[in-house]
N, C-alpha and C positions, 0 to 999 in steps of 0.2 A: 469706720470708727471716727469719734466725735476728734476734729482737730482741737488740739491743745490752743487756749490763746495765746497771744502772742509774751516773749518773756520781756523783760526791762533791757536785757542784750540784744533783741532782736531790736526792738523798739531805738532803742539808741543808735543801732547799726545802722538800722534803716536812715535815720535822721542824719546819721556821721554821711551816708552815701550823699543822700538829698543835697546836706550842704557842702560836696566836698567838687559835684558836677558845675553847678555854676563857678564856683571859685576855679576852677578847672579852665575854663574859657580866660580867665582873668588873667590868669599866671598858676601854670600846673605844679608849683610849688605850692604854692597858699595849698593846693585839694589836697594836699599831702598830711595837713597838719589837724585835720577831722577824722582823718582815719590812724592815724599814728597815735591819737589820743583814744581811740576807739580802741585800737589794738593795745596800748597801755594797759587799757580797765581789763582786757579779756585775758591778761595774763597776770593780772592781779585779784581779781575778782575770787579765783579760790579763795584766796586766805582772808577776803576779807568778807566773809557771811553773811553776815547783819545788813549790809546794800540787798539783799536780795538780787544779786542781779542776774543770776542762771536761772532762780526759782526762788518762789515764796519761803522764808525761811523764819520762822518762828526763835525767835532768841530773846525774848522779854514774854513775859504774861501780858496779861489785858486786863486784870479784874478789877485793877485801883484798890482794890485790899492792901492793908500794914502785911503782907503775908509774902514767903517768899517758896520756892519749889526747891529740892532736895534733890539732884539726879547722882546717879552711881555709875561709871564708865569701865567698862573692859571684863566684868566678871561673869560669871559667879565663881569665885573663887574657894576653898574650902577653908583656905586663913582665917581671910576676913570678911568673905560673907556673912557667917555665923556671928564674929562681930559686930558686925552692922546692925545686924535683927536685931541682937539682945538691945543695942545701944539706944535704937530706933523705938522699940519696944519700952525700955526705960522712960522714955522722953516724953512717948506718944508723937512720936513725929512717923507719917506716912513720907516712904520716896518714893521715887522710879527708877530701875534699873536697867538700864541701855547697854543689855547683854549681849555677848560674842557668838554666834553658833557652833562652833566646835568647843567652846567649853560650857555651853549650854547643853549642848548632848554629851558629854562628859561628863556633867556634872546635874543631872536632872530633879534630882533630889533637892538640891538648893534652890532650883527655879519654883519646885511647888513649896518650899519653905516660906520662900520673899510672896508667895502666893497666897499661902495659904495666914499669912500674917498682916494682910491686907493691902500691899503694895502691885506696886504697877509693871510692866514691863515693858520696853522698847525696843526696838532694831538697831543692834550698832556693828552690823555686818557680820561676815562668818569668819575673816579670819582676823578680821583690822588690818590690813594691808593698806597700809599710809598710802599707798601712790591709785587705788584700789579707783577712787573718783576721777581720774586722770584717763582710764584705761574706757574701752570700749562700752556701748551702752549696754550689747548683751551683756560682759563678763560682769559688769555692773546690777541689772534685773538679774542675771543667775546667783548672783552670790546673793542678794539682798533675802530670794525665794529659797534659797538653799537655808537661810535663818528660821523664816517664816515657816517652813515645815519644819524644821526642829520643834517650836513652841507652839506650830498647831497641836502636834502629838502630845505636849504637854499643858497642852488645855487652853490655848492662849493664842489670840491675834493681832499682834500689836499694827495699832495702826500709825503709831509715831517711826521716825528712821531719822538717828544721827549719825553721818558720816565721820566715819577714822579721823580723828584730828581735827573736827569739824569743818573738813573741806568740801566743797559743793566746783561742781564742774555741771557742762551744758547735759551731759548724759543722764546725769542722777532726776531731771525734768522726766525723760521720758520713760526712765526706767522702774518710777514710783508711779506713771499714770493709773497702770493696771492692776495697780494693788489698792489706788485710793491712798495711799499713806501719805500724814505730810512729814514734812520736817524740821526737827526739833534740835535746835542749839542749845544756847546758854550765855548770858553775859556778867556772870560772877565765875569767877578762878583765878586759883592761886600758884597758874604754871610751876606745877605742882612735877613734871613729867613723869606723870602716870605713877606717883608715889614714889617718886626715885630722889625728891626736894621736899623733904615734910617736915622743916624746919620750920617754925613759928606759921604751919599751916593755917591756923585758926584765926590770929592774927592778921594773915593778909587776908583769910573770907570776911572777916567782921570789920574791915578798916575800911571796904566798898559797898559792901550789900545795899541794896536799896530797897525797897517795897517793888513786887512785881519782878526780881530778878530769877533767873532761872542759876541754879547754884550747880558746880561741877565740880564733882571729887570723882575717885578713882576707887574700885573694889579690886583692887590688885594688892600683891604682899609686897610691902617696904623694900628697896636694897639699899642695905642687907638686911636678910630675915630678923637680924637681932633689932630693929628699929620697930618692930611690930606694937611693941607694948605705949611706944611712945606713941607710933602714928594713931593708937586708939583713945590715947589720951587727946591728943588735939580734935579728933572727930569729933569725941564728947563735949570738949571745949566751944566746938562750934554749934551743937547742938543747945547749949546753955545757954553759948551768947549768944545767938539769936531771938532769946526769948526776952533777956537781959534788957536788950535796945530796944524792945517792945514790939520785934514783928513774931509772926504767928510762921511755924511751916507748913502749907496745906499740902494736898495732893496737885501733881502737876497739872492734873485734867482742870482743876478748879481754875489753876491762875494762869490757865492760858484761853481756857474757857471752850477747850476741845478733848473728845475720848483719846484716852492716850492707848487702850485697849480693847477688846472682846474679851474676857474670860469666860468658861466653857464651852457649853453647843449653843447653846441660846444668846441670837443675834443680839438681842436686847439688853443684856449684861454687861452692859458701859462702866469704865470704870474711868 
């Protein structure tokens, strides 16, 4: 099997060793201070994504279009999926939807809805287990393949994967080789927590967005349920005002200028 190249951690690792041996001869204190800095970033490096530094990680577009991508986290939900679409539909704005697999198979009828209405889908594990990138490489490749057969059955191979809470560890490298998948972040959000803060939502998407951002909401029901009618209010809000400020919503494939899917049997059906 073809080895992986090398990542940005290994690379810097290597380099923290290189220079940590001669300073070593010097005063074995000084070698102390290359790898302590090394060990820093490696326990930091989850949460901060956008470094790339376990693995290539996609969190801005490339296209230099006024345009920006629309992704959807945690569902398909029955609240507000159906929401979405009508709203989506309304607007003429294409998203992507970086769905769960247990409410993906729960919920199949919504996956061919967002499908069949011309939107995208992506890998955002099977159960969302926050700590899930943390954990082993296999339990990592088995959950990611446990989705992946969900949405084969439903006509669909997504080749994007955004991890739970968008945290990347050294495992999620080897555990997307064999799928080809890459991975897909975002660097518009309105820590939002998963629609549990949907106060002046809209407001903080539209006070950052930039051309080329990748935008992140959540397809989960409001708590509490009674907040529903608002949270669909601000969605639309954002749907408006992005057009308002003069950028356009494309499909993610466009502005990052990669397939974010297979839909059906025919390999060739890039979406």
């Amino acid at each position: 099997m073809k080895r992986l190249p090398l990542s940005n951690s290994e690379r810097i690792g290597i380099g923290a060793i290189i220079t940590a041996l001669p300073l070593g001869f010097i005063d074995f204190r000084l070698a102390v201070f290359p790898l302590a800095i090394f060990l820093v970033m490696c326990v930091a490096a989850p949460f901060f994504p956008r470094i790339s530094f376990y693995l290539p990680v996609i969190s801005r577009g490339s296209s230099g279009k006024q345009a920006v991508a629309l992704t959807f986290d945690d569902g398909p939900n029955p609240k507000t999926t159906p929401e979405l679409l009508r709203l989506l539909k309304e607007y003429g704005a294409v998203a992507t939807f970086f769905v769960v697999g247990e409410k993906a198979a729960a919920h199949p009828e919504l996956i061919r809805e967002i499908l069949s209405q011309g939107h995208s889908i992506g890998n955002h594990s099977y159960r969302h287990d926050a700590l899930l990138l943390l954990k082993s490489t296999k339990t990592i490749r088995n959950d990611i393949e446990a989705t992946q057969s969900v949405l084969k059955q439903l006509g669909v191979i997504a080749l994007t994967f955004r991890p739970p809470a968008g945290i990347t560890a050294p495992g999620l490298r080897k555990a997307l080789k064999r799928s080809g998948m890459v991975t897909v972040n975002f660097s518009c959000r309105a820590f939002d927590g998963g629609n549990k803060r949907i106060g002046n939502l809209a407001k903080k998407i539209l006070s950052q967005v930039r051309p080329d951002d990748i935008i992140l909401l959540h397809d989960v029901t409001p708590k509490p349920d009674s907040l529903l009618p608002e949270w669909v209010n601000e969605v639309e809000n954002i749907l408006r005002g992005i057009k308002d400020i003069g950028l356009s919503i494309q499909p993610l494939s466009e502005v990052i200028e990669k397939p974010v899917m297979i839909a059906g049997t025919n390999p060739s059906a890039m979406d």
